[in-house]
C-alpha positions as CSV (number, residue, x, y, z in Angstrom):
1,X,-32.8,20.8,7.0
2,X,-34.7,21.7,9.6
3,X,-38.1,19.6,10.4
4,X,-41.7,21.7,11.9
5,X,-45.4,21.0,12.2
6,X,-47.0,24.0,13.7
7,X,-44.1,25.4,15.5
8,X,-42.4,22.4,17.3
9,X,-42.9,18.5,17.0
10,X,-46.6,18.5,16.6
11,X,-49.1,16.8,18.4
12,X,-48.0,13.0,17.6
13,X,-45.4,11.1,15.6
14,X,-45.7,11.2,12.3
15,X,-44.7,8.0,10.2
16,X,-44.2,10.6,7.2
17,X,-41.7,12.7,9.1
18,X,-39.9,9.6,10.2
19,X,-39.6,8.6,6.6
20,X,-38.4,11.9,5.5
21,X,-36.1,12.6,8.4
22,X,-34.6,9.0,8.0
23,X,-34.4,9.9,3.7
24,X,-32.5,13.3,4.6
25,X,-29.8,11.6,7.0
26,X,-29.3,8.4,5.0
27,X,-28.2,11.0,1.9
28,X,-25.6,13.1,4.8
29,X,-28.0,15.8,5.1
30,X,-28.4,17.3,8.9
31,X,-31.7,17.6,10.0
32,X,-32.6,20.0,12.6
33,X,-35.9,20.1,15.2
34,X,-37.9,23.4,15.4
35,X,-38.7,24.8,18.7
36,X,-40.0,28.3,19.3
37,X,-38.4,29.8,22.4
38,X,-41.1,31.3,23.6
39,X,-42.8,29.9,26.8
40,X,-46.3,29.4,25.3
41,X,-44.4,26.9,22.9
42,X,-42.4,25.1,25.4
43,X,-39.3,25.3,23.7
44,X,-38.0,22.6,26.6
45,X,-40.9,20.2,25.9
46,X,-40.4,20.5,22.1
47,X,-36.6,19.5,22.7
48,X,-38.4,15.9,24.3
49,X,-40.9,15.4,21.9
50,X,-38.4,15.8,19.1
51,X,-36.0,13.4,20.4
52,X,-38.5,10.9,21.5
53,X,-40.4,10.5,18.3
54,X,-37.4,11.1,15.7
55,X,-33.4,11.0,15.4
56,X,-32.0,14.0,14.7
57,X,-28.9,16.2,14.1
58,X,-29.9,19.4,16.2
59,X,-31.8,21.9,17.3
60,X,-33.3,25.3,15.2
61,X,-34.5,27.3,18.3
62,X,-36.6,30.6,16.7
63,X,-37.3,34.0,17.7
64,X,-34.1,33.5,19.6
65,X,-33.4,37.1,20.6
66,X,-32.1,36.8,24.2
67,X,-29.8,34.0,25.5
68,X,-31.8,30.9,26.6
69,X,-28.9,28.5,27.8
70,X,-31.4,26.6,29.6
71,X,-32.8,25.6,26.3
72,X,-29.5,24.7,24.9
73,X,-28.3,23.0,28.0
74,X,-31.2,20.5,27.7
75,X,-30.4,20.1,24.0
76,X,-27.3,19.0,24.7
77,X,-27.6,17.1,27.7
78,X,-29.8,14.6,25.1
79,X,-26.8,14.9,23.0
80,X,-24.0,16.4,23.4
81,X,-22.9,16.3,19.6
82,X,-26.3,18.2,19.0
83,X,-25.7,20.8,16.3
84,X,-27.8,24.1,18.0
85,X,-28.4,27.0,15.9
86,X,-30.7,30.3,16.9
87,X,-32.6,32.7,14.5
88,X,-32.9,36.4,16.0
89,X,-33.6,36.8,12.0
90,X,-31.3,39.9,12.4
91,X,-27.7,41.4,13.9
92,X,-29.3,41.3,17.6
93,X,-25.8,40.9,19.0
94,X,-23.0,38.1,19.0
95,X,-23.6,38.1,22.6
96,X,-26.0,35.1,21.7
97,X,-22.8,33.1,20.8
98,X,-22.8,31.5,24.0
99,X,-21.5,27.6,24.9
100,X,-23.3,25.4,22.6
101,X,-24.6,27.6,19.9
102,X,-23.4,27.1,16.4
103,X,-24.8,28.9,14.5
104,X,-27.1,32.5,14.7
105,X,-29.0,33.6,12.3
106,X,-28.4,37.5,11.9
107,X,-29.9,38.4,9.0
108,X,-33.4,37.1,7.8
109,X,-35.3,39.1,5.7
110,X,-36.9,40.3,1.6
111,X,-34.1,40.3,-0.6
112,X,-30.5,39.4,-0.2
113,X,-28.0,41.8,1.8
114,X,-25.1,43.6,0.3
115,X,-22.0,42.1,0.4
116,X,-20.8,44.8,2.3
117,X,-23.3,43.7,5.0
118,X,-22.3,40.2,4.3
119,X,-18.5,41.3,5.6
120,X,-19.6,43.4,8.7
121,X,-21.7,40.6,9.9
122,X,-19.1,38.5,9.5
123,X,-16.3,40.1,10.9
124,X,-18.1,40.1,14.1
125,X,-19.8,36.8,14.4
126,X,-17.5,34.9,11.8
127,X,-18.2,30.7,11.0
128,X,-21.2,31.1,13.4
129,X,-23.0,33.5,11.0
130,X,-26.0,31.9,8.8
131,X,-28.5,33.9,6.1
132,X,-32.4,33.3,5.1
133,X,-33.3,35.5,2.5
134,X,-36.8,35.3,1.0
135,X,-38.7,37.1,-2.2
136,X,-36.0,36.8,-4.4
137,X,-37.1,36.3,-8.1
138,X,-33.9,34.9,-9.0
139,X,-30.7,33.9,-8.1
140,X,-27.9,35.5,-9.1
141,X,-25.0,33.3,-9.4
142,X,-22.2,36.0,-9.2
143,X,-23.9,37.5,-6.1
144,X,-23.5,34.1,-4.2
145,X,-20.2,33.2,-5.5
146,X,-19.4,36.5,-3.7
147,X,-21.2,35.6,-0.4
148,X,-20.0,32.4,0.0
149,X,-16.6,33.9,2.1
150,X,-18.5,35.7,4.4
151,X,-21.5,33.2,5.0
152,X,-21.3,29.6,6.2
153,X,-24.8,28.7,5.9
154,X,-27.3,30.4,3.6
155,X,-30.9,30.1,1.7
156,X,-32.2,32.4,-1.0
157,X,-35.8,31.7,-2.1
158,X,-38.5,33.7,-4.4
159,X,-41.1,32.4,-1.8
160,X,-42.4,35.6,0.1
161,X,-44.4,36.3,3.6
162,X,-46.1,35.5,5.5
163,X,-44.2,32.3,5.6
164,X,-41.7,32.3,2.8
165,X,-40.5,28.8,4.2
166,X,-42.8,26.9,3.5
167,X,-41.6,25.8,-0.7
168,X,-38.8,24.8,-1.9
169,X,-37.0,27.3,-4.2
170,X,-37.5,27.1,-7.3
171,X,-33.7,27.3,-8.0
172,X,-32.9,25.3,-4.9
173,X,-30.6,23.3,-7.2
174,X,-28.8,25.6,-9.2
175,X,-28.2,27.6,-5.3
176,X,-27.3,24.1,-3.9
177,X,-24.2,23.4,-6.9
178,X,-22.8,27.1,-6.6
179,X,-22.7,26.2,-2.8
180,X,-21.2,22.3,-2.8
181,X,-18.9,23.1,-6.4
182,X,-17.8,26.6,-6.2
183,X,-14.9,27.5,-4.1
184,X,-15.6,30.8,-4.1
185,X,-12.8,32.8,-4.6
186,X,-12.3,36.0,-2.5
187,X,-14.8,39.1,-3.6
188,X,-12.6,41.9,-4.0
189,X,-14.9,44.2,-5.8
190,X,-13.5,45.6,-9.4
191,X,-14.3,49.3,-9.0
192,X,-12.0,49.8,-12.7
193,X,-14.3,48.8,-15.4
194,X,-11.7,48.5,-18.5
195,X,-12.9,49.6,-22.5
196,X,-12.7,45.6,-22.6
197,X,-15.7,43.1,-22.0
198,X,-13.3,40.8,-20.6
199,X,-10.5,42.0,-18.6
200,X,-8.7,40.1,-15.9
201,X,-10.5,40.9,-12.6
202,X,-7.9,40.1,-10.1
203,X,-6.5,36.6,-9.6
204,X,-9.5,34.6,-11.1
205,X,-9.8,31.2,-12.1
206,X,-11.6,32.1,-15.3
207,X,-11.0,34.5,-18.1
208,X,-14.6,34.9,-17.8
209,X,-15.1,35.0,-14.4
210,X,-18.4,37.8,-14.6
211,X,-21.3,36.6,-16.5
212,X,-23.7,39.1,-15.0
213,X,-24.1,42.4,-17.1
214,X,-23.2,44.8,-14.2
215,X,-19.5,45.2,-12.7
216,X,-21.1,46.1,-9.4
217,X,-20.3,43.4,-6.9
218,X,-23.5,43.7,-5.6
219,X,-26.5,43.2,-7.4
220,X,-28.8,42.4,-5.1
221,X,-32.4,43.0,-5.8
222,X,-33.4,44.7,-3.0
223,X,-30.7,46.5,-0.3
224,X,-30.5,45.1,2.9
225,X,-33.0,46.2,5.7
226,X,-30.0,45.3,7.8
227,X,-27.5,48.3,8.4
228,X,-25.4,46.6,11.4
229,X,-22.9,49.5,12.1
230,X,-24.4,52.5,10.1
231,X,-27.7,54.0,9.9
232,X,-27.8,57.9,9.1
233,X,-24.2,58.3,10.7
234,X,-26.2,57.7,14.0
235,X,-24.1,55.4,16.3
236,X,-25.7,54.3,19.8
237,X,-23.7,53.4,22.5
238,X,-24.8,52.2,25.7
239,X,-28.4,53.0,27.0
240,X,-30.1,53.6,30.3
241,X,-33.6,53.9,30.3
242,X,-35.1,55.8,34.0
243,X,-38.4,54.5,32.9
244,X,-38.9,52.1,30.0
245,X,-41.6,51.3,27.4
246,X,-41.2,48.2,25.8
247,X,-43.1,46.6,22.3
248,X,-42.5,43.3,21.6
249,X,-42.1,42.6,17.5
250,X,-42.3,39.3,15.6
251,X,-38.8,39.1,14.1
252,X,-36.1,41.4,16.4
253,X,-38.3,40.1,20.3
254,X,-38.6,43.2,22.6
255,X,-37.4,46.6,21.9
256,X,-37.0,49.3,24.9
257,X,-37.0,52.6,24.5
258,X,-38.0,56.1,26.9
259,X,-40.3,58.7,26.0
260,X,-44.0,58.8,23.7
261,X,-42.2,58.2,20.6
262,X,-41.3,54.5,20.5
263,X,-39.0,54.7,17.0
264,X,-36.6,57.4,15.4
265,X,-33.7,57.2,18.4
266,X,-31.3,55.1,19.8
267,X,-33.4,51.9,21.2
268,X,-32.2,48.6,23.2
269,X,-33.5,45.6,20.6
270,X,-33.5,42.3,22.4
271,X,-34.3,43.3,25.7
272,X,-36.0,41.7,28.6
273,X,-39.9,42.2,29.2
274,X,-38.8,44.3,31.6
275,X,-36.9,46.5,29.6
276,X,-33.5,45.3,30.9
277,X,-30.4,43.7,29.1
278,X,-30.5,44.0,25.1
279,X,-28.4,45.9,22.5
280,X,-28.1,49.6,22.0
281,X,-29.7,50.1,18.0
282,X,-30.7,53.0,16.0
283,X,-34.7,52.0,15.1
284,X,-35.9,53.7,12.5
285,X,-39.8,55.0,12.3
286,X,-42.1,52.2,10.3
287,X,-45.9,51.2,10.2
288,X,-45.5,49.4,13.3
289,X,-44.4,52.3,15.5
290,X,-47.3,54.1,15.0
291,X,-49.5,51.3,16.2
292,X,-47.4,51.1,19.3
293,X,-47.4,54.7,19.7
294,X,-51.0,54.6,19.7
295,X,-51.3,52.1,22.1
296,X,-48.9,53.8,24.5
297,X,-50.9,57.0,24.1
298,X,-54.2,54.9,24.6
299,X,-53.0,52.7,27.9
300,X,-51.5,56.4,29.2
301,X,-55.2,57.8,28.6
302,X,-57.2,54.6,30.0
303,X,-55.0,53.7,33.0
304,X,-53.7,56.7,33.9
305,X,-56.0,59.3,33.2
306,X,-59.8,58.0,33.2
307,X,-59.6,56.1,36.5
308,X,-58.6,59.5,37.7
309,X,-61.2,61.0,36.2
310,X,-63.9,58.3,37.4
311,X,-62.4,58.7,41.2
312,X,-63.1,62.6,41.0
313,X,-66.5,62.2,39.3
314,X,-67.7,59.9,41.9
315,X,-66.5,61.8,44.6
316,X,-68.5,64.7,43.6
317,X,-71.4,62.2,43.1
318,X,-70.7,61.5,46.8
319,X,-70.3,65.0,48.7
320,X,-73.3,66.4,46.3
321,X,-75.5,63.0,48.1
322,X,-74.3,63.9,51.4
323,X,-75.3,67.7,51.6
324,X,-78.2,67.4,49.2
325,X,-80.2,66.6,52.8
326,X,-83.3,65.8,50.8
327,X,-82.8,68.7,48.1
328,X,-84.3,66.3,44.7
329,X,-82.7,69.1,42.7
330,X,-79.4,68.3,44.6
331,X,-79.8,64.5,44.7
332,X,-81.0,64.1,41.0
333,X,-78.0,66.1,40.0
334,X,-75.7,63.6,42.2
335,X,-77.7,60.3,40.8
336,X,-76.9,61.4,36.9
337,X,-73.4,62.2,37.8
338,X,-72.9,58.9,39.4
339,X,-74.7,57.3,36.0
340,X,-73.0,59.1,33.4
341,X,-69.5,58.2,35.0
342,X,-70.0,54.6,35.9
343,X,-72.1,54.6,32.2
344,X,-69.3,56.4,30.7
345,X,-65.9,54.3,31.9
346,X,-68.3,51.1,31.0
347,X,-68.3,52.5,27.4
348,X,-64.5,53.5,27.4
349,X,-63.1,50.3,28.5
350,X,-66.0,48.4,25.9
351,X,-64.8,50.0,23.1
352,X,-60.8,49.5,24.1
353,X,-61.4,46.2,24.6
354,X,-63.5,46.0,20.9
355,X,-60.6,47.2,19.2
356,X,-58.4,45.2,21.1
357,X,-59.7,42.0,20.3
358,X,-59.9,42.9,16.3
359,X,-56.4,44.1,16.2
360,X,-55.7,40.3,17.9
361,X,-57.8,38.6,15.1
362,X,-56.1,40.3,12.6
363,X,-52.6,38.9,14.2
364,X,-51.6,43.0,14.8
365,X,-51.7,42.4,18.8
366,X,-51.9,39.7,21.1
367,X,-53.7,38.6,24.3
368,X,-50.4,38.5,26.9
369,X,-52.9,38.1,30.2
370,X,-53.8,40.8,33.0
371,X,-50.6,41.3,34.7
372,X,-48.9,42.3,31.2
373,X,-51.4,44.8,30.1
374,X,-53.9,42.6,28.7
375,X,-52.6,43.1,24.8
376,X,-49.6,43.4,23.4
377,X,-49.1,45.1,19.7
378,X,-46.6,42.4,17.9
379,X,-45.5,43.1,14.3
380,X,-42.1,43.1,11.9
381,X,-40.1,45.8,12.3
382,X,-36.3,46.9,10.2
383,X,-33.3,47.5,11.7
């Protein structure tokens, strides 16, 4: 279980988390602290707070996209028998396996993934891999009997964005008894539907062992956003950017790519803010990438172009001043110029920073400071 108020430990203690927290434990159930690894959040100070005020199992350290071993370090230097798992919410990398981390979180999304995805995922990140799948009407039983091989840890839920975490499922008990009773035999999929309704279905320990009303071993509702090793046949290998853009996303962190076009290509997901380090992905083009690609195309205009623009302006403004030698004709001419521009980049920069600012309230960008390039367009991107 893992325990947040407001992204970390709060503000205070709270006596109705201690009761809880001390309920969960006292029935064997793990409970984990949230921390966001983010700086703003103070992932390290969150780490404190939790320990201080409560006694836990772990840590849950979010939007865990890049290695942070600092944060794990001081985890674990509180406890070494801390239990540490990260959510990237999808197949980042399993370079984030690193000493200390349990368990990562590589796929989070609307609807379960295929079981096929289930297998990919795991044959790369193995006992360490963990799934969070939200807006899911129902459960299907046969589907998780399936995924339990591949998947150590999992939650399905119907709730849905933007915080699908916040309820318990509605089936939450039913999901929990197919996890703790089932053994869940081996999914070998039965592509050889027989004239029968009940035929033996490899080695099963039921004459029945189907209920659903498809053969398919995968009925998920939805097909995974998640394609780890195959998207259009388009496989990316390593990438060297000469000079790259980078976006930042709520769910995958910060995405570099090279060029106008931010999606479409081969892109490094999980980069630096630099645009260093990450893994080489395809990214398909979505809703967000045309926001971004605006906002490249805007920045390129504002900073590059206009103050260019401006500079040339005035210096007309200037040389028309200095040879007017007391022509009004000439010298009116060289005041309006000087007007409109310094009038004009006023307006410019007004109205980017209008749209700027409602784009922020509306949680589609956010303030990052002046050194950054004073907003930042943030939003959910597939993989």
């Amino acid at each position: 279980m893992i325990a947040n108020s407001n992204n970390g430990p709060g503000t205070a203690p709270d006596a109705n988390y201690t009761a809880g927290i001390t309920r969960m434990r006292a029935a064997g159930i793990k409970v984990l602290g949230y921390v966001d690894s983010y700086p703003q959040w103070d992932p390290i100070g969150g780490i404190d707070k939790w320990t201080s005020w409560y006694t836990l199992d772990g840590i849950f350290i979010d939007e865990y996209y890049t290695v942070h071993q600092d944060i794990i370090d001081h985890a674990l230097s509180i406890n070494p028998n801390f239990f540490i798992m990260g959510n990237p919410g999808s197949d980042v990398g399993t370079q984030l396996i690193t000493a200390g981390m349990d368990a990562i979180c590589a796929y989070e999304a609307n609807g379960v993934p295929s079981i096929s995805t289930l297998q990919s995922l795991h044959s790369r990140y193995g006992d360490a891999l963990y799934v969070l799948a939200h807006t899911v009407a129902s459960l299907d039983n046969n589907w998780l009997t399936q995924a339990l091989p591949y998947v150590k840890w999992i939650y399905v839920t119907e709730d849905t964005m933007a915080n699908p975490w916040d309820t318990l499922a509605s089936y939450f008990l039913q999901e929990a008894r197919i996890i703790a009773g089932s053994p869940a035999p081996a999914p070998t999929p039965t592509p050889t539907p027989t004239p029968t309704p009940t035929p033996s279905p490899s080695p099963s320990p039921s004459p029945s062992p189907s209920p659903s009303p498809s053969p398919s071993p995968s009925p998920s509702p939805s097909p995974s956003p998640v394609v780890p090793s195959t998207t259009e046949s388009i496989s990316c290998s390593s990438l060297s950017f000469k000079d790259p853009k980078v976006y930042q996303t709520k769910n995958v962190g910060y995405v570099a790519y090279e060029g106008l076009v931010p999606c479409g290509k081969c892109s490094s997901v999980g980069a630096s803010a630099d645009g260093s380090g990450g893994t080489p992905a395809y990214i398909p083009c979505q809703l967000c990438h045309f926001f971004v690609m605006i906002k490249s195309i805007v920045d390129f205009i504002l900073f590059r172009i206009i103050p260019v623009i401006a500079v040339l302006m005035l210096t007309i403004s200037g040389v028309m001043y200095v040879i007017s030698r007391g022509d009004p004709g000439m010298l009116t001419r060289a005041k309006d110029i000087l007007t409109a521009t310094i009038i004009g980049f006023v307006i410019i920069f007004a109205a980017w920073l209008i749209v700027n600012t409602i784009f922020t309230s509306i949680g589609l960008a956010e303030w990052t400071g002046l050194e950054k390039g004073w907003f930042n367009i943030k939003c959910d991107i597939t993989i």
